[in-house]
N, C-alpha and C positions, 0 to 999 in steps of 0.2 A: 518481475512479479509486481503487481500491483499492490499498493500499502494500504486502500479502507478494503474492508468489510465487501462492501457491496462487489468493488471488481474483484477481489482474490477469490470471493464464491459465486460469481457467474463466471470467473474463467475456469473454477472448477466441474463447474458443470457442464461446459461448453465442452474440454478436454474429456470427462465421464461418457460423454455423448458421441465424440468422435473413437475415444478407445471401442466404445458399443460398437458404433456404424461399420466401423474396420473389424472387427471381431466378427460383426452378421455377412458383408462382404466375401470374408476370406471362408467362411462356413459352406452361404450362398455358391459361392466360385467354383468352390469344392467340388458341391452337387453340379454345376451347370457343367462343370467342364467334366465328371464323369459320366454326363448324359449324353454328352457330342462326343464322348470316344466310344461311349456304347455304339453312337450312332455310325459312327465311322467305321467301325470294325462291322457291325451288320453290312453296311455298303460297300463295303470290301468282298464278303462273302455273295452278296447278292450278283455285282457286279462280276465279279469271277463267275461266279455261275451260269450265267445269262451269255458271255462273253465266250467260254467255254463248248456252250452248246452250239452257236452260233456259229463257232468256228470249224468243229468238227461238221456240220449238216450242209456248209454253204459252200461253195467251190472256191478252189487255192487264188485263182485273182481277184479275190473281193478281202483276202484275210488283210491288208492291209491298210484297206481304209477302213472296216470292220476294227483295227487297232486303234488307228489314229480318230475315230469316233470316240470309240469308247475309253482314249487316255484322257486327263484334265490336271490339273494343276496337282492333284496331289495322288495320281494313278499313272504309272506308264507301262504298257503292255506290250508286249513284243513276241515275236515266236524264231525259235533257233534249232535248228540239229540235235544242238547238246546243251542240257541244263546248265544257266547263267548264274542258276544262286548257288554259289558252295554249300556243301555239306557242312553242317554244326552238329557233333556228336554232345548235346547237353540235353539233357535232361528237359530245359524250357522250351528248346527248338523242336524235338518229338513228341513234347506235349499240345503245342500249335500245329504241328503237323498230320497228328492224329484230328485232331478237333477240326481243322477246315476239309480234311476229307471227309470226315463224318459227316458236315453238314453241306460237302459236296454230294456227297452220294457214289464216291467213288473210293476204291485203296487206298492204303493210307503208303504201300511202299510208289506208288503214280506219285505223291506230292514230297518236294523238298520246301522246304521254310528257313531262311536265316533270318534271327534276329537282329535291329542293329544298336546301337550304343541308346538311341533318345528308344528305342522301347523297350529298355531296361530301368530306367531312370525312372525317378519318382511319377506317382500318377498327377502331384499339385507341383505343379514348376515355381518358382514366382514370376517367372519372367511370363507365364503364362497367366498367371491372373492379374498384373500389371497393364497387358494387353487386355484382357476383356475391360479393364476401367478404363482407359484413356483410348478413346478413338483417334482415330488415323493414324495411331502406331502400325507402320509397314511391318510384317513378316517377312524372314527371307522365304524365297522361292524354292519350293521342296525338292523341285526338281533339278535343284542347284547344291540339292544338301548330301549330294553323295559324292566321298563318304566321307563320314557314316549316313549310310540309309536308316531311316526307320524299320524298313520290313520288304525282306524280299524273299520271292513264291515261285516256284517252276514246278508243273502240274506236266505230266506226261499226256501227250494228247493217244488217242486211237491208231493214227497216220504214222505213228514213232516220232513227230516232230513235240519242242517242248512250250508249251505257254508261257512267258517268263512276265513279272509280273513286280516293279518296283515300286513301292511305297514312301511318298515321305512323310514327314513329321503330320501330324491331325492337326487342323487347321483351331482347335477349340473352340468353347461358344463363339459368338458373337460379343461385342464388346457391350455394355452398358449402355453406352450413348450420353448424351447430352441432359436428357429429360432425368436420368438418375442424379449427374451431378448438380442440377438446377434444385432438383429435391433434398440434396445434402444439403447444399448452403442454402436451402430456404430453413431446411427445420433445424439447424444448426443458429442461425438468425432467432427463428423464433423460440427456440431455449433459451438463448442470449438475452432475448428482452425478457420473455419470463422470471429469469435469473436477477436483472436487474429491478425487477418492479419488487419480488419477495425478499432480495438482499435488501433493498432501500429502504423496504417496510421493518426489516428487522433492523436495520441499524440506527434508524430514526431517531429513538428513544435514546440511543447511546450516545449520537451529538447532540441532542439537545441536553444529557446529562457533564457532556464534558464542556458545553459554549455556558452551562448554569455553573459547573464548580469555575472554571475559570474567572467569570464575572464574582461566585461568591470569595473567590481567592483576592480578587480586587478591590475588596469590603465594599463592593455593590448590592443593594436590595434582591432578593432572588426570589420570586414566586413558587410556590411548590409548583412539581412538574405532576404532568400528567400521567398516570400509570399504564401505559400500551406497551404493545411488544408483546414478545415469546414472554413465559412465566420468568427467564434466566436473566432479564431484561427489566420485569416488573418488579420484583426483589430487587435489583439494586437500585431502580428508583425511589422505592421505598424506602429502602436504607439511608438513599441520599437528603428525602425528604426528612423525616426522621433524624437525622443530624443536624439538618440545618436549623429546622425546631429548636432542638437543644441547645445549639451557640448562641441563637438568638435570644435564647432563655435565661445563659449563662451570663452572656454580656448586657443583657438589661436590667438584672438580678445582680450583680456587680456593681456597676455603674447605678442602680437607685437605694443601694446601701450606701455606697461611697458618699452619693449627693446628699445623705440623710446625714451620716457623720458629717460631711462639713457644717451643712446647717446646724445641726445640732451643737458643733461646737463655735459657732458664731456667738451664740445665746452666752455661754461663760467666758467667751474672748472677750464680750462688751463689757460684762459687765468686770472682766479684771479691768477692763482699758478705763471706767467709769470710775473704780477705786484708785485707781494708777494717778487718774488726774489728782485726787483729793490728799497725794504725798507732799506735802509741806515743803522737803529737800526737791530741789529743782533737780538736781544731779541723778537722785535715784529714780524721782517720776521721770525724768527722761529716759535713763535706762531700760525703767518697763515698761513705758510706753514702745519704746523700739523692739524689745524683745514678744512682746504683745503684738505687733503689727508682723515679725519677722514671723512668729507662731501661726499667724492670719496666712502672709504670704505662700510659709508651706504647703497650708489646707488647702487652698485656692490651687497652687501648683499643682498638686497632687492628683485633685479632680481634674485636671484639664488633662493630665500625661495621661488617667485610666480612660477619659473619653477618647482622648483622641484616635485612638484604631476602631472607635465606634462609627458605623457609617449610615449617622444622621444627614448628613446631607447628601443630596441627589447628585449622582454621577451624570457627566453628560461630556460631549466630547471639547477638547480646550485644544488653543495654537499654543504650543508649551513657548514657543519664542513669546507671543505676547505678553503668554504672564511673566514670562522674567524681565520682561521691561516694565514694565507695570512695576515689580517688586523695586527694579534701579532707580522708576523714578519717584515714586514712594517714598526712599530713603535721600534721596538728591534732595526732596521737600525739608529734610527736616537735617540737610548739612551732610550725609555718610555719601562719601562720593564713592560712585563703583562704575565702571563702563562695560557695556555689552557689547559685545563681538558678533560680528554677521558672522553669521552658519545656519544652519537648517531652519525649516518649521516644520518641526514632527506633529502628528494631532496624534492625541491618546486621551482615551477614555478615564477622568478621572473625579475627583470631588476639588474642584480647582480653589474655594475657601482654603482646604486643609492641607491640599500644595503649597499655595502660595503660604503659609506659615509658615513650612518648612524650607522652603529657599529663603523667603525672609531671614530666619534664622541661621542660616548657612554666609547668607550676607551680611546681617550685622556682625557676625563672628568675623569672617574676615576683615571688616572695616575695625571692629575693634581689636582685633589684636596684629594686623599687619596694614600695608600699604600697597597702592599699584593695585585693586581689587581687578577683577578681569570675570565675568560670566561668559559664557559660550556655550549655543546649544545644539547639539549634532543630532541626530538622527541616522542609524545604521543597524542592521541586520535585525528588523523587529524590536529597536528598544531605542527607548528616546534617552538622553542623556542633558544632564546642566554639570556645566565643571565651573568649580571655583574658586578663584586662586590667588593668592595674595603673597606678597615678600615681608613676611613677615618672619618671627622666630623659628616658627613649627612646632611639632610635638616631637619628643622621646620616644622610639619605635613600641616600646612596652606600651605607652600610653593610646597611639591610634585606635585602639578597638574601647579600651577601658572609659575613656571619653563618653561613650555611649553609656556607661550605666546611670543609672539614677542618681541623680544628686553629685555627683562625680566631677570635678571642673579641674582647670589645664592647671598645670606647674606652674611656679615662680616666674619662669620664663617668659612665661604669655600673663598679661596684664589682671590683677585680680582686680583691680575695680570696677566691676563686671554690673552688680548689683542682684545677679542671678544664684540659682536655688542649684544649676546644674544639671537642668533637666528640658533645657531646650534642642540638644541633640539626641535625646534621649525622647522626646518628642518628636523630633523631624523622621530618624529612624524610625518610631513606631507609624509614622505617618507613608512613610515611602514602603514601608515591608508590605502594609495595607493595601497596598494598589497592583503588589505583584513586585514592588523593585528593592532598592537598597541603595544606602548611601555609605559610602567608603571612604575613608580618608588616604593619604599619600603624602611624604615628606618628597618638594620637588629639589630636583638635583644644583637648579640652580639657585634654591633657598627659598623657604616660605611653605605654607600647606595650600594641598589641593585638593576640596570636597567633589565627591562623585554623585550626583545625585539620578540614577535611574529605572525608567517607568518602562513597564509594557508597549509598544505602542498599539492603536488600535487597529482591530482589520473587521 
């Protein structure tokens, strides 16, 4: 079964159109093959008739090629002393027997009739209309089909000699031919493409609404879409437009309150930091000096963690291997030694500034709180990956997820002279979930943690 839209409903159609074709065929078949038995049974009676007369008017050494004339493939005629077809005392044999005397024109106790097995059977065979569809399917030969006969006649001649008279099976229509089945698989074809040009049109609207949420799921800029398609179609565009409005309304309406409070509170952070200076006691002006910058620090932080799932900057495709060497050797510049591991180059669609923060951050964390740093970046099954891994302390299993809340920072364990607010994992995750992925931590078995960092990759 095919899984879009477009082929499960032109193979629906195609199948609607064959159930049809087979349905009008076996109808069609019906009538043709009860037309060529009417015709047969006339040729029977006509043929006796004719055969009859001819024999009683012409002299006794011509009745034999006068036979062998008038037998053919599905007639054989003969004359004997004594009637060759048994007596059948039924009801169906006396009613045939009456009816071809009638339309001999002669007694009906001159005519015997037996019936045989195939002119009892149904009037639509299938193996009869089988044959009328497929050409040069061989019949057997009727005159090979006894027994059972179809139909045998002993007619008392004038002379006291009997006409005997065996019948096989009716040969049925003629078969369809070539040109009918040429006509199936043309207009069977041409529903197909029909099928596929009205499926394509209706589902059109539906990828272009799942390749938009996708991209919007990646915090990518999203154009509103076009409203086309069926009305069932046009509705959830709308809906989808309509939403995407909103988030955009949400998150900029957010984010331009937030930018207001920081600002806003710059104006009486200065002017504490302005009195601060003018404390006489060296010990205390320093204190609020630092608590006054540490107040600065959070408001700074804080705006950066609500932007960042903002996606101000333009997405376009990146080598994820590059930027994580770019990121190792960044930090090589300023002394944090890490080393990259040959493995893949996945390319994936992303806002590669807002990446690279977040690996950044993934890497100084290992450089600060373990040794042996290691990056590696794989690429498998649609999704790109950065792992990063140090021997270092680790986290307490409680702790791997918690890590990630805001303001939130590691145990005792792992080094607190950090200088940070807490909220650089808590950024990197809000930065990775943006693009479709996530980043996970791991205590490794043979000591140290190991950051998971992965993206969508692009198709």
């Amino acid at each position: 079964m095919p899984r879009s839209f477009t082929g499960q409903l032109a193979l629906l159609l195609v199948l609607a159109l064959l159930v049809a074709q087979v349905a009008a065929i076996l109808i069609y078949s019906h009538e043709r093959l009860q037309v060529a038995r009417d015709m047969f049974q006339e040729s029977i009676v006509e043929r006796t008739a004719a055969i009859l007369q001819l024999l009683e008017d012409a002299p006794e050494e011509l009745h034999f090629r006068m036979l062998d004339t008038a037998s053919s493939p599905f007639f054989r005629f003969s004359t004997s002393a004594q009637a060759r077809t048994p007596r059948q005392e039924t009801a169906e044999a006396e009613l045939a027997a009456r009816t071809l005397a009638r339309q001999l024109g002669i007694p009906p106790r001159r005519v015997i009739v037996a019936l045989g097995q195939g002119a009892r059977e149904s009037r639509w065979p299938a193996l009869q209309v089988v044959r009328m569809l497929v050409p040069g399917v061989k019949r057997p030969d009727p005159r090979n089909a006894e027994p059972p006969y179809w139909l045998r006649v002993s007619i008392a001649m004038r002379n006291g000699s009997w006409l005997n008279l065996a019948v096989g099976p009716p040969p049925g229509p003629p078969p369809f031919g070539r040109p009918f089945l040429i006509s199936l698989v043309l207009s069977s074809l041409a529903t197909l493409a029909v099928a596929m040009l009205v499926a394509g049109r209706m589902a059109r609207p539906m990828r272009r609404l799942a390749d938009a949420a996708d991209r919007l799921g990646r915090g990518e800029q999203v154009e509103p879409l076009p409203e086309t398609g069926p009305d069932e179609a046009r509705r959830t565009v709308r809906a989808f437009n309509t939403m995407r409005e909103r988030l955009g309304c949400f998150v900029s309406d957010r984010t331009t309150m937030l930018a207001a409070i920081s600002h806003d509170l710059r104006t009486p952070l200065t002017s504490l930091r302005l009195r601060a200076e003018m404390v006489e006691d060296e010990e205390t002006r320093d204190r609020l000096v630092e608590t006054i910058e540490e107040m600065r620090s959070m408001s700074d932080a804080t705006l950066a963690f609500v932007r960042a799932d903002q996606a101000g900057e333009e997405t376009r495709a990146v080598d994820l291997a590059a930027l994580a060497e770019s990121v190792v050797e960044d930090l090589a510049e300023l002394g944090q030694t890490a080393t990259l591991e040959e493995g893949d180059h996945p390319v994936v669609r992303c806002r590669p500034v807002a990446v690279k923060r977040a690996l950044r951050n993934l890497v100084e964390n290992a450089v600060r709180y373990g040794r042996d740093v290691r990056v590696v970046v794989t690429g498998k099954g649609g999704e790109a990956v950065i792992r990063v891994s140090d021997r270092g302390p680790g986290l307490p299993p409680e702790d791997l997820d918690r890590v990630f809340e805001p303001f939130v920072r590691g145990e005792t364990s792992r080094n607190r002279e950090t200088g940070g607010l807490g909220l650089g994992l808590a950024i990197a995750r809000t930065i990775a979930r943006s693009h479709g992925g996530d980043i996970r931590l791991r205590n490794r078995p043979e000591g140290g943690l190991e950051a998971t960092l992965s993206i969508p990759v692009s198709t």
